[in-house]
Every structure is written in C-alpha cells, then in structure tokens.
BALOBA-1460 file (C-alpha; in Angstrom, 3 decimals):
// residues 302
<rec num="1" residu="x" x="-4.884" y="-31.117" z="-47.315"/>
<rec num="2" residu="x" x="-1.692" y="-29.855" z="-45.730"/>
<rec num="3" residu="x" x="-1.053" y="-29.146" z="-42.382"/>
<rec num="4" residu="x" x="-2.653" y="-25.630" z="-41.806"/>
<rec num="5" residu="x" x="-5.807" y="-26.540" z="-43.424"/>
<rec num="6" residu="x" x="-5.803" y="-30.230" z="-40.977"/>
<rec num="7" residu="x" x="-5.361" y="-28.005" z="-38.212"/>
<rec num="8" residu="x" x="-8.039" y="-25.667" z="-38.868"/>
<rec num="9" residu="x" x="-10.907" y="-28.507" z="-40.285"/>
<rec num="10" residu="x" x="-10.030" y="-30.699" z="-36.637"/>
<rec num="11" residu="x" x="-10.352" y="-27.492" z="-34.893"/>
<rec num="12" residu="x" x="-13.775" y="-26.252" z="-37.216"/>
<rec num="13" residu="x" x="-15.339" y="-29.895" z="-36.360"/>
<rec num="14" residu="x" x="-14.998" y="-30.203" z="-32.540"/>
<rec num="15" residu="x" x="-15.717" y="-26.771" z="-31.438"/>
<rec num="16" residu="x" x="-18.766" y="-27.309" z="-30.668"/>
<rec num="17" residu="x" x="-17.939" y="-30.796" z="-28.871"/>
<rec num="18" residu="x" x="-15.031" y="-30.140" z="-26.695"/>
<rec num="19" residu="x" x="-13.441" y="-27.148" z="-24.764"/>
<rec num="20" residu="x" x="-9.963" y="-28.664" z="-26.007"/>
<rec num="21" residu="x" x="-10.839" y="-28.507" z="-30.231"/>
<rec num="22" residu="x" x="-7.702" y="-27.043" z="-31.269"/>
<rec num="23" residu="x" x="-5.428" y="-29.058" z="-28.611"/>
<rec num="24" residu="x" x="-7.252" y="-32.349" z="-29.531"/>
<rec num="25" residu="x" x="-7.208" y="-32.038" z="-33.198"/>
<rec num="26" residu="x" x="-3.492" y="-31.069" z="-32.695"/>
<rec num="27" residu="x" x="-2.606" y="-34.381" z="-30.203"/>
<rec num="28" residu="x" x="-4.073" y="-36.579" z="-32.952"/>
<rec num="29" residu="x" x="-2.548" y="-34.910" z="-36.382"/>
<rec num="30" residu="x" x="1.058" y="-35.024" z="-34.372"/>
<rec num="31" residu="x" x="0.153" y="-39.041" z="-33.609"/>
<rec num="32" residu="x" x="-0.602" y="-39.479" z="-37.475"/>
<rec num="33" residu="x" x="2.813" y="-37.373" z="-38.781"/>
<rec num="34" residu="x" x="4.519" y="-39.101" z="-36.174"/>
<rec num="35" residu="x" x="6.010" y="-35.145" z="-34.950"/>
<rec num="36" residu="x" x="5.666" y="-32.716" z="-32.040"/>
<rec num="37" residu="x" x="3.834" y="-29.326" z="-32.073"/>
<rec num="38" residu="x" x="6.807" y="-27.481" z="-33.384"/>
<rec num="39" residu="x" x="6.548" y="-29.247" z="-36.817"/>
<rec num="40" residu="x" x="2.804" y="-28.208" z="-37.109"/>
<rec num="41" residu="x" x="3.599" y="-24.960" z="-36.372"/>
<rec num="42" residu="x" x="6.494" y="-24.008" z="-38.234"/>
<rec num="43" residu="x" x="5.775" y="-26.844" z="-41.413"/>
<rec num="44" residu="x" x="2.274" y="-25.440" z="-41.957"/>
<rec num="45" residu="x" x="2.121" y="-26.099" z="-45.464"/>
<rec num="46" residu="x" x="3.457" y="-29.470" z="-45.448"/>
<rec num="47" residu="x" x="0.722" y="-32.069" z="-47.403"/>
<rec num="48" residu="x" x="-0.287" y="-35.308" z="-45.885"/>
<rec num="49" residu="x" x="-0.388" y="-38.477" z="-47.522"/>
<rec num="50" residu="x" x="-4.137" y="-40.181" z="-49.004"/>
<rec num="51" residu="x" x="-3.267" y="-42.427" z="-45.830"/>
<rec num="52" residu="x" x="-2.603" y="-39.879" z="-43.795"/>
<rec num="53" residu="x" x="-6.001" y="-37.684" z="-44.667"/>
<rec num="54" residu="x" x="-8.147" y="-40.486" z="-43.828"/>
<rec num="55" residu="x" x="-6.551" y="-41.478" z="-40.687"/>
<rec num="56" residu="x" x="-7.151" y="-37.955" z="-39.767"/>
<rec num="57" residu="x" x="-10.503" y="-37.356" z="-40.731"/>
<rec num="58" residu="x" x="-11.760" y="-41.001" z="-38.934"/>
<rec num="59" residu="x" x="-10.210" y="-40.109" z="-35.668"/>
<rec num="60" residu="x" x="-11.708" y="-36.380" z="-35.787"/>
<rec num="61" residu="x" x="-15.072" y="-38.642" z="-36.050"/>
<rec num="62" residu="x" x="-14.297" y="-40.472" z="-33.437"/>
<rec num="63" residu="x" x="-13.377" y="-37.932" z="-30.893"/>
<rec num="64" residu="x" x="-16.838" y="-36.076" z="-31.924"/>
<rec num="65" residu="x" x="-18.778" y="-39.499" z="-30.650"/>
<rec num="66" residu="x" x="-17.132" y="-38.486" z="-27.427"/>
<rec num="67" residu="x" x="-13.934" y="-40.882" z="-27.542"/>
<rec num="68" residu="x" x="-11.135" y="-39.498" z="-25.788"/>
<rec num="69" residu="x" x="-7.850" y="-38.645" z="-27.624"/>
<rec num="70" residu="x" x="-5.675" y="-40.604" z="-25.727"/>
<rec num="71" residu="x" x="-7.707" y="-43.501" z="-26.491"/>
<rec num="72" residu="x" x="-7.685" y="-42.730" z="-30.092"/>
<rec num="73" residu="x" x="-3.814" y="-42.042" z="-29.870"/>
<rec num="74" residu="x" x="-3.408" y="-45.101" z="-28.227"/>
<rec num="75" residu="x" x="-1.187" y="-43.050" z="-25.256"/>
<rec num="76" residu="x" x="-1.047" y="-40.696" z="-22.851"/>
<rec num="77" residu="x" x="1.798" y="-38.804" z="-20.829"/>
<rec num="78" residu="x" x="1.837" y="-39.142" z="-17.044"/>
<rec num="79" residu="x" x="4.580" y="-38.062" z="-14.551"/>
<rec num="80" residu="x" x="6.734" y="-37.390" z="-17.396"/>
<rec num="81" residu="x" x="6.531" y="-40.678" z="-19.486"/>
<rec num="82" residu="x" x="4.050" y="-41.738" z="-22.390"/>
<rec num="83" residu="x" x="2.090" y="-45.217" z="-21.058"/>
<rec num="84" residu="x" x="0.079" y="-47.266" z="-23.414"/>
<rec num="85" residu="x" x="-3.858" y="-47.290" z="-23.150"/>
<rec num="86" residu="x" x="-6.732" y="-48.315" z="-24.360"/>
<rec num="87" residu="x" x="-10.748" y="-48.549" z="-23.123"/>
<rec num="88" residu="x" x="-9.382" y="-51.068" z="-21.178"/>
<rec num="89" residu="x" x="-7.702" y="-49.105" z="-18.915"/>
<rec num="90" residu="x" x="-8.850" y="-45.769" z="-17.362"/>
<rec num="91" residu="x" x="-6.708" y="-42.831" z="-18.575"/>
<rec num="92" residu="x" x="-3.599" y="-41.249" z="-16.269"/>
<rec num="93" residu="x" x="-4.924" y="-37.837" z="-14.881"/>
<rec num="94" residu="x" x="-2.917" y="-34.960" z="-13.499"/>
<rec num="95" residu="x" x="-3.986" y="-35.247" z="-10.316"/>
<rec num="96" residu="x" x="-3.131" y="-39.297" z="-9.963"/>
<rec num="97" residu="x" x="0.309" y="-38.273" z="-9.963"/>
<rec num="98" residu="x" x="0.042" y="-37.383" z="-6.228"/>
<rec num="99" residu="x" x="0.266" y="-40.334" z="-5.267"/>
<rec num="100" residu="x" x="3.321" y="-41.121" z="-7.529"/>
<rec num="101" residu="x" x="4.635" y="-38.229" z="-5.104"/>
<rec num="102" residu="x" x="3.515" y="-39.421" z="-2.084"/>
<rec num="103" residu="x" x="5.293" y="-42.465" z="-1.813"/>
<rec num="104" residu="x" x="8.764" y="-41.368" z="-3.532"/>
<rec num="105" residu="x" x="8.766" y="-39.078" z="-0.375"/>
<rec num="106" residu="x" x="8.137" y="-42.080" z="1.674"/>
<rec num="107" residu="x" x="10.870" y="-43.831" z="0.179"/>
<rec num="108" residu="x" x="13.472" y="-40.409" z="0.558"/>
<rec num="109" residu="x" x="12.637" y="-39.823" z="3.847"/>
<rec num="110" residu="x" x="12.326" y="-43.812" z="5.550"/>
<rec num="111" residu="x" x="13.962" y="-45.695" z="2.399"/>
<rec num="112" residu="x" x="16.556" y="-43.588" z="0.937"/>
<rec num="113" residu="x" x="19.640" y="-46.010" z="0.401"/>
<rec num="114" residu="x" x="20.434" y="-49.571" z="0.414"/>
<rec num="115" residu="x" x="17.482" y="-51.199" z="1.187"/>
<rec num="116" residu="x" x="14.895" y="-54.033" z="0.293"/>
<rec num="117" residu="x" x="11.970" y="-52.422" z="-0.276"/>
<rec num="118" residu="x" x="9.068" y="-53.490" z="-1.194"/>
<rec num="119" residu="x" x="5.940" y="-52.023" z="-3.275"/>
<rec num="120" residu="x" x="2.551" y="-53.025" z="-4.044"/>
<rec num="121" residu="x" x="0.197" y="-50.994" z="-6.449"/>
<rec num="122" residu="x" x="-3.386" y="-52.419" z="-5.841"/>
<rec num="123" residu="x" x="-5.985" y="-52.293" z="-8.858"/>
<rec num="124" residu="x" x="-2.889" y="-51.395" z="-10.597"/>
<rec num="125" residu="x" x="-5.064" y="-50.598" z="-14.369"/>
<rec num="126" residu="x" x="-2.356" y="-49.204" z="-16.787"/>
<rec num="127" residu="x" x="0.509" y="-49.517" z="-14.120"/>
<rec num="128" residu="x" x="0.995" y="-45.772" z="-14.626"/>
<rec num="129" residu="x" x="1.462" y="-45.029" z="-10.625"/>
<rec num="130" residu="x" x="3.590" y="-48.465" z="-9.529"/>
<rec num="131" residu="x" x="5.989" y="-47.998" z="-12.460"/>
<rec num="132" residu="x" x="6.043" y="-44.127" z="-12.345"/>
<rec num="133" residu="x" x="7.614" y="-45.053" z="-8.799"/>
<rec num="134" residu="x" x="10.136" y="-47.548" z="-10.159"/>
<rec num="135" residu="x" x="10.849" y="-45.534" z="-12.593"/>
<rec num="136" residu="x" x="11.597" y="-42.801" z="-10.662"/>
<rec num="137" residu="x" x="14.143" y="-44.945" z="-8.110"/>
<rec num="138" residu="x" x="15.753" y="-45.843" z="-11.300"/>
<rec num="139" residu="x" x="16.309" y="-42.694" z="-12.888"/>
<rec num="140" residu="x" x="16.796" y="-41.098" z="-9.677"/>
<rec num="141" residu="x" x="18.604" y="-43.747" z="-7.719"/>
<rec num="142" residu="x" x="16.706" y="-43.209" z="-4.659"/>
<rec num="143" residu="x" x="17.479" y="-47.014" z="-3.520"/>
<rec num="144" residu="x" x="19.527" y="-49.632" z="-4.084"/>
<rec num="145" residu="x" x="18.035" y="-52.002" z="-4.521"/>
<rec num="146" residu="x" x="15.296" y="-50.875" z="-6.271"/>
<rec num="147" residu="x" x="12.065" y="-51.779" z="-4.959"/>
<rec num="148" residu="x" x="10.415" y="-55.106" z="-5.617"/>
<rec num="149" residu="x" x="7.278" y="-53.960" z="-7.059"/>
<rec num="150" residu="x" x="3.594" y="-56.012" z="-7.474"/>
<rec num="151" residu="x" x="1.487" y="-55.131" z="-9.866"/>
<rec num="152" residu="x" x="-2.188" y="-56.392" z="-9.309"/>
<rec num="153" residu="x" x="-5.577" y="-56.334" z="-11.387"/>
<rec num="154" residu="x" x="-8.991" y="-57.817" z="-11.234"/>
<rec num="155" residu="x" x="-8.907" y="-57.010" z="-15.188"/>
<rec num="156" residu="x" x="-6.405" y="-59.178" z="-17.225"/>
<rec num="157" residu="x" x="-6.889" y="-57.273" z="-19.860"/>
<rec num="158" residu="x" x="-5.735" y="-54.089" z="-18.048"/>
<rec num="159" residu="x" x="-2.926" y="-56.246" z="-16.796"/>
<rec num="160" residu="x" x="-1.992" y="-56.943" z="-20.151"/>
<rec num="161" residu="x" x="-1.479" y="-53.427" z="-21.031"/>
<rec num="162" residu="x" x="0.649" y="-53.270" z="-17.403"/>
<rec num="163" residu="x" x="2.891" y="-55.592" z="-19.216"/>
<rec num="164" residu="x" x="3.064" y="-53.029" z="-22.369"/>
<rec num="165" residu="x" x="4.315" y="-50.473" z="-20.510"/>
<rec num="166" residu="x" x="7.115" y="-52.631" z="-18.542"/>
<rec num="167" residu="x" x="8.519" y="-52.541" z="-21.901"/>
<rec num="168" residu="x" x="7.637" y="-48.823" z="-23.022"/>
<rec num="169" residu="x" x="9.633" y="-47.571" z="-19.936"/>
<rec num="170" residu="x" x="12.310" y="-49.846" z="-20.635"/>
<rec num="171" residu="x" x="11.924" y="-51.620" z="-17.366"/>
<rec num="172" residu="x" x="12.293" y="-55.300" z="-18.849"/>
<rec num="173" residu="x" x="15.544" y="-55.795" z="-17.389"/>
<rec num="174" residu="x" x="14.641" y="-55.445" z="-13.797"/>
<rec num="175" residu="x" x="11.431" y="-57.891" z="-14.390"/>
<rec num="176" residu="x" x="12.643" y="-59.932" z="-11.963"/>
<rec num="177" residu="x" x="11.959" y="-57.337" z="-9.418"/>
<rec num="178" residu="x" x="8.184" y="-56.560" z="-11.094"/>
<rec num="179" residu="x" x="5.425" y="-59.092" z="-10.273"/>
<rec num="180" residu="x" x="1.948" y="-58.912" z="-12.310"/>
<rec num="181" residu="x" x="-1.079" y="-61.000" z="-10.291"/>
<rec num="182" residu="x" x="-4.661" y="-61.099" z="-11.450"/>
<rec num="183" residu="x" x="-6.252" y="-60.859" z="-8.053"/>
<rec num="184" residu="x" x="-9.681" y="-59.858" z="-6.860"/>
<rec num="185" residu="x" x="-7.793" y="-57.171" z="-4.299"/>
<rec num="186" residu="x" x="-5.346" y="-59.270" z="-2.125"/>
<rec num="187" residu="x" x="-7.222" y="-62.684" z="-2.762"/>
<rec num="188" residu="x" x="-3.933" y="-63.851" z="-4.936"/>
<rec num="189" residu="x" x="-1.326" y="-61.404" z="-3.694"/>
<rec num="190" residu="x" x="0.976" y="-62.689" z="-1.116"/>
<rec num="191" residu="x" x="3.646" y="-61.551" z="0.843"/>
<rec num="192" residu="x" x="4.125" y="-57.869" z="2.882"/>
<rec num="193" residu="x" x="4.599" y="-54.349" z="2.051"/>
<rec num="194" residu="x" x="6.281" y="-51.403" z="3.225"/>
<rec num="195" residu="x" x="4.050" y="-49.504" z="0.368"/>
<rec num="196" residu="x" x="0.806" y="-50.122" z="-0.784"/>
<rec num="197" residu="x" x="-0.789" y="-47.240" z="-2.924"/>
<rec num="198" residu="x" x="-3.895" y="-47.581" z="-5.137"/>
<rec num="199" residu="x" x="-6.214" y="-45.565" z="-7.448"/>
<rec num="200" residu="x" x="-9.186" y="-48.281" z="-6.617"/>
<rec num="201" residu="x" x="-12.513" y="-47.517" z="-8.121"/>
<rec num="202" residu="x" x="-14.457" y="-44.871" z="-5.792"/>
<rec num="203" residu="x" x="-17.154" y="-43.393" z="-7.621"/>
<rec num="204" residu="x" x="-20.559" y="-43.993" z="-6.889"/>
<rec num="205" residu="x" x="-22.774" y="-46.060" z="-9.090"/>
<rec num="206" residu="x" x="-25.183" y="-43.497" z="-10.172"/>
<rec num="207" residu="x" x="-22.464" y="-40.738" z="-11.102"/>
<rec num="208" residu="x" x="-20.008" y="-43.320" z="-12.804"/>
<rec num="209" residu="x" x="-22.940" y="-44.018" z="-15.566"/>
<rec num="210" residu="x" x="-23.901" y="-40.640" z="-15.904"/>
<rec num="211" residu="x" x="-19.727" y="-39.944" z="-16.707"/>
<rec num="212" residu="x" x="-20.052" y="-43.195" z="-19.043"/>
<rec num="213" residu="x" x="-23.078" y="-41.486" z="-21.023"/>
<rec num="214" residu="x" x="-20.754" y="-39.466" z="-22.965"/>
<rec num="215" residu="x" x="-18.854" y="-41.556" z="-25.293"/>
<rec num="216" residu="x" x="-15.788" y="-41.449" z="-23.134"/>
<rec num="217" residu="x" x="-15.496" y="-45.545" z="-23.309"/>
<rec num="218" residu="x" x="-13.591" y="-45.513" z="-19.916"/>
<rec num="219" residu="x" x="-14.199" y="-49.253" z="-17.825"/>
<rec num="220" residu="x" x="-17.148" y="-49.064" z="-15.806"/>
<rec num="221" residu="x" x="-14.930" y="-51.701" z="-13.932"/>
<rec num="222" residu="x" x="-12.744" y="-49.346" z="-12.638"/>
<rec num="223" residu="x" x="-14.302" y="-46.358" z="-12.111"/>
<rec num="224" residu="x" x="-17.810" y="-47.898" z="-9.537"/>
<rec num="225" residu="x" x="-16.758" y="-48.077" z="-6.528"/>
<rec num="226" residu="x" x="-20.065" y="-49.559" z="-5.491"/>
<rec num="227" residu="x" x="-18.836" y="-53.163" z="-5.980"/>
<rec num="228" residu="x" x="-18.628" y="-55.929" z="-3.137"/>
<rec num="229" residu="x" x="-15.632" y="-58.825" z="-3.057"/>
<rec num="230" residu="x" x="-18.340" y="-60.773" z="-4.620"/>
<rec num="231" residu="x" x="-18.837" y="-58.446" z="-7.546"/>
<rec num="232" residu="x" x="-22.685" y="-57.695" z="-6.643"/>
<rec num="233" residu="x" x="-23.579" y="-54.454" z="-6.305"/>
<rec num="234" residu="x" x="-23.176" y="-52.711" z="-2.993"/>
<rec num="235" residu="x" x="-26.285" y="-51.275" z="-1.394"/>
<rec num="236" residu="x" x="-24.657" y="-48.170" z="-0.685"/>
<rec num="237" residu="x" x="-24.258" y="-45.394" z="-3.536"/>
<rec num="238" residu="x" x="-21.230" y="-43.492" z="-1.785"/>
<rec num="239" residu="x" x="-18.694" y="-45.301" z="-3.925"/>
<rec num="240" residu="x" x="-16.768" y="-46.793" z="-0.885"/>
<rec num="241" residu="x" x="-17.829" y="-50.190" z="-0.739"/>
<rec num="242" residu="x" x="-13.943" y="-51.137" z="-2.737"/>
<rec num="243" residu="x" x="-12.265" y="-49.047" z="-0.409"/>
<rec num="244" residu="x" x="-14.567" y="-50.685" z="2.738"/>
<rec num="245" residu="x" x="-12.327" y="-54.117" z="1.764"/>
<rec num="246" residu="x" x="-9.062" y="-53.050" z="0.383"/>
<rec num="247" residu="x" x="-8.285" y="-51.316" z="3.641"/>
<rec num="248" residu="x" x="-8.224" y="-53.578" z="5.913"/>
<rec num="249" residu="x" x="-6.874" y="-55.965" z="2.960"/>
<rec num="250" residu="x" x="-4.082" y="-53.590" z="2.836"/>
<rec num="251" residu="x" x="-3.234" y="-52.980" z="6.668"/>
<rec num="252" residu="x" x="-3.006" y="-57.323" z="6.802"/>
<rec num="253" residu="x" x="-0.105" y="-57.319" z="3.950"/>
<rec num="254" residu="x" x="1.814" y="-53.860" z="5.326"/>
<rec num="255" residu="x" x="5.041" y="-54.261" z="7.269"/>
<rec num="256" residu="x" x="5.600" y="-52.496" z="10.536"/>
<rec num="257" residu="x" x="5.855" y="-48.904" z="10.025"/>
<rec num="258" residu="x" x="4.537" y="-48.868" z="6.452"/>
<rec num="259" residu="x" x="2.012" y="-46.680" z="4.462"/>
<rec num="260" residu="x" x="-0.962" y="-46.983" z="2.452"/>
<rec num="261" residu="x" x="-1.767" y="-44.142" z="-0.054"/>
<rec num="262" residu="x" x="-4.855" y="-44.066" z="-2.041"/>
<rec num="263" residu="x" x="-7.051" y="-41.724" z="-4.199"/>
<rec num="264" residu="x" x="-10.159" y="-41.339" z="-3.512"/>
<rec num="265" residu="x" x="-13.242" y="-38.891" z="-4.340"/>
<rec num="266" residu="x" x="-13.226" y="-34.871" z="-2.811"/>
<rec num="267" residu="x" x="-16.828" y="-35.721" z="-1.645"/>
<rec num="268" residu="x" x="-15.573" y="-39.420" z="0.163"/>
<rec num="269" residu="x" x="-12.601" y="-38.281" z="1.226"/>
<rec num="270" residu="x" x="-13.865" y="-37.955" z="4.799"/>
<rec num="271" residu="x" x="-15.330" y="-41.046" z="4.524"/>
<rec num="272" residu="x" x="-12.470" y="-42.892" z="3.700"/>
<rec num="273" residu="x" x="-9.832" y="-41.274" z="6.056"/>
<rec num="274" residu="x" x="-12.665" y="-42.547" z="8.852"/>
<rec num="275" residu="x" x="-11.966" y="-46.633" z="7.106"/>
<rec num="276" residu="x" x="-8.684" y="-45.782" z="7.656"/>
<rec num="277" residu="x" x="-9.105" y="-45.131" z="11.197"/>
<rec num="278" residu="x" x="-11.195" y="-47.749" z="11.986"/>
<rec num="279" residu="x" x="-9.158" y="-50.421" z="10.406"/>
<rec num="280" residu="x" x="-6.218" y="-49.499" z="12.726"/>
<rec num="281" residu="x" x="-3.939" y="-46.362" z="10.782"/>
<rec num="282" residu="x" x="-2.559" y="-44.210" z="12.515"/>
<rec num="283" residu="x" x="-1.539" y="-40.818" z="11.014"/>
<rec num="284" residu="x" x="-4.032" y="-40.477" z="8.311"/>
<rec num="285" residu="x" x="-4.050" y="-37.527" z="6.356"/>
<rec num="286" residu="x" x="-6.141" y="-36.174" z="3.554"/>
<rec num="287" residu="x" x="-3.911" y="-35.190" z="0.725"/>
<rec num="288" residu="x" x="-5.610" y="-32.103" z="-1.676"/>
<rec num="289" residu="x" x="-4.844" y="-32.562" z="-5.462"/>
<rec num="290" residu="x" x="-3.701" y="-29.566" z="-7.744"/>
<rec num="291" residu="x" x="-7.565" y="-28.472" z="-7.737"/>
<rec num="292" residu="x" x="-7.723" y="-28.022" z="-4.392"/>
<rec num="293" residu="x" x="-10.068" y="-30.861" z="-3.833"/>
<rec num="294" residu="x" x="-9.805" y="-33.625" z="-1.204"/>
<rec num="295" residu="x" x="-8.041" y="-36.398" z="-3.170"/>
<rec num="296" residu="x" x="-6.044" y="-38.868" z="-1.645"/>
<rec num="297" residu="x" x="-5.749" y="-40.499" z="1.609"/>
<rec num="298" residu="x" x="-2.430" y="-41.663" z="3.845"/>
<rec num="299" residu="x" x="-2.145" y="-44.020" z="6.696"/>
<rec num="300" residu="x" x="0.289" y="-45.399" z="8.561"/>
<rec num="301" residu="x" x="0.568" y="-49.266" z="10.257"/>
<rec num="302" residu="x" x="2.524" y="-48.854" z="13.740"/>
C-alpha cells in the first residue's frame, strides 16, 4: 500500500461516517509517516512499512467506532501550538480560543509592561487556554514579568496531561511561575487574581449523554455542567449548576479591578451573564464565537 492508495482506502472507509473522511484519514496517515500534507501530496507513490499498514488500518477502525482523530493522534493544534490529549481531556476547539483572546487584550490594554500579574485558569483540562496565554506573553513579550499562572483540575488525570504540555511548549523553565492544584473549583486554590478564565463544564445533563452516544470518548466529567460542589447531580438540566459556584468562587479570589472570562453554552449564555450580575460584576458582556453564537461571558470586580 503506498501513499495514494492509503489515502483513498481511509477516505473509501469513513465516507459514510464522517463529513471530514478525506481530512481525517489524511491527519492520521501524516501522524503514522511522521510528515505534513505536502509529502502526501507530492510523494504519492511512496510505500509504507508492514508497521506502518497496520497502524493505519487500526486507527481508520477506530475513528469509524466514532473516536475522534485527535484522540487517536494523540494531539491537537490550538491557538497555533500542538497540545497533548487523550479521553482524558476534552479536545481544544476553535472557538475556545476566544478566550485565549480575551484576556491577552486584558493584559495589553491594563497589564502591558512590567508588572506582577497574576493568572488563574479554573477546570484547567488540557491547559490549552492558561498556557496558550503564557505562551503568548512569552513569545510576544507582552509583560515582564510574565504572569504567574495556576493551573487547576478536579481530574488528576487531566492535570497530568497539563503537566505534558508544560513541557511540549517548552515552558519548563519558567515552572516556577506555573502552579498545578487538584482542586474541586477554588476548594485548594489560594491566593488572588487579576485573571481568572475558565472553559468549566456547561452542558446540560441530558444533551452531554446524547453527545457521548457517539463514540466520541470525550469526559462526561467535563462536559455536564449539571454537577453540585458535592458531585450529586443538580436538579436543574440547564447545565449551570458549575457555573452557579465558580462565580462567586471566582469574584472571592479576583483582585480589585480584575476579570473573569468564561465559555459557556449559546443557549445559557443569558443565563450566565445574569450569575455574573448577581454575584457582584460589573461590565459583563456576552462575547459571540466565530459561529456567531453566544459563547463566552466577561465580568469585571470593581
């Protein structure tokens, strides 16, 4: 089998299974040859290895039980870098990276400079939005400093793959500014922020198991947002029991002045910006996502 014909029998498989056959079968033969989509287009009849054929043909059968690629690849780009994953950890969308953007325009506008500042990223999963941000006051040198940044979990699993990607993104030699806690929200986390941004879980019970009946392995954990402090189940299906406690969690351990950005559902949007309000923001905003859809919400502590 060379390259061509891996291309086309991926492609021939998945049709019928995903909108994305050609682009997923691609993703996972340029993970196996270890190459970018140049090579299978322009190296077409280039053979693969025994090795190389089975590896191919057992992650096609995965992805048709409904696994997603970048859980078979074992990555997935967001914001411009590759972060680990794995079922452990939900996968980076497009439209998380809002809130990447969100607060580096915090830190422009009110923290551009020498400065102390400090960052939390609450239910923190593959740490793809906290060290996007670091990342991006590195590379950038937005401030000097850079940010002291907390990194916090309920799953230490999830946490663990956190750590991973402190090392993918070559951010080992600022650890002393990076702080992973396993905490139930802010049960463990101490300390004040002028940041706090999160991509909690927010989807109601009912519709998070109907998304899980696919095959698509993501953690129930972090997608039901039906969950109370205790872990019981919340008597509401709205998927805004989480966000009902991390709010006024959050507006406890901001600093004067500082900002909590979260995502949250296009249909609880609404009902979010109103915890927001309730729990003392000022300034809250709904943020729309590259859809067009409601997606995250902004507040301010005065």
């Amino acid at each position: 089998m060379n390259i061509q014909e891996a291309r086309s029998y991926g492609k021939s498989k998945l049709e019928n299974s995903s909108p994305t056959a050609q682009l997923d079968a691609d993703c996972i033969l340029q993970e196996i040859l270890g190459c970018d989509k140049a090579f299978l287009l322009f190296h077409r009849e280039t053979e693969l290895t025994r090795e190389q054929k089975v590896h191919f043909v057992k992650a096609i059968e995965k992805r048709l039980t409904g696994l997603p690629v970048a859980y078979i690849t074992g990555h997935k780009e967001f914001y411009g870098r590759d972060f680990a994953v794995t079922p452990d950890v939900l996968i980076p969308k497009p439209d998380t990276e809002i809130l990447v953007e969100n607060a580096l325009n915090f830190i422009k506008e009110k923290h551009s400079g020498n400065t102390g500042l400090s960052i939390c990223d609450m239910c923190t999963g593959s740490g793809c939005v906290g060290l996007s941000i670091l990342a991006e006051c590195r590379d950038r040198h937005l401030c000097t400093p850079l940010p002291h940044m907390t990194l916090a979990d309920i799953s230490n699993d999830a946490l663990k793959i956190t750590q991973k990607n402190i090392s993918l993104l070559q951010l080992d030699s600022i650890t002393p500014e990076i702080q992973i806690i396993h905490s139930n929200l802010f049960e463990s986390v101490d300390g004040n922020f002028d940041i706090i941004v999160s991509n909690p879980p927010y989807i109601p019970y009912s519709e998070a198991m109907q998304l899980l009946e696919d095959g698509r392995n993501e953690p129930l954990l972090a997608l039901n947002g039906d969950v109370e402090l205790d872990g019981n189940q919340s008597s509401t299906d709205d998927g805004l029991a989480i966000i009902r406690n991390l709010v006024p969690q959050a507006y406890t351990h901001l600093n004067h002045n500082g900002i909590l950005a979260i995502e949250t559902g296009e249909y609880n949007a609404t009902g979010a910006a109103q915890i927001f309000r309730e729990n003392g923001f000022k300034n809250v905003m709904i943020i729309k996502d590259l859809s067009d859809q409601d997606r995250n919400v902004i507040g301010k502590k005065e």
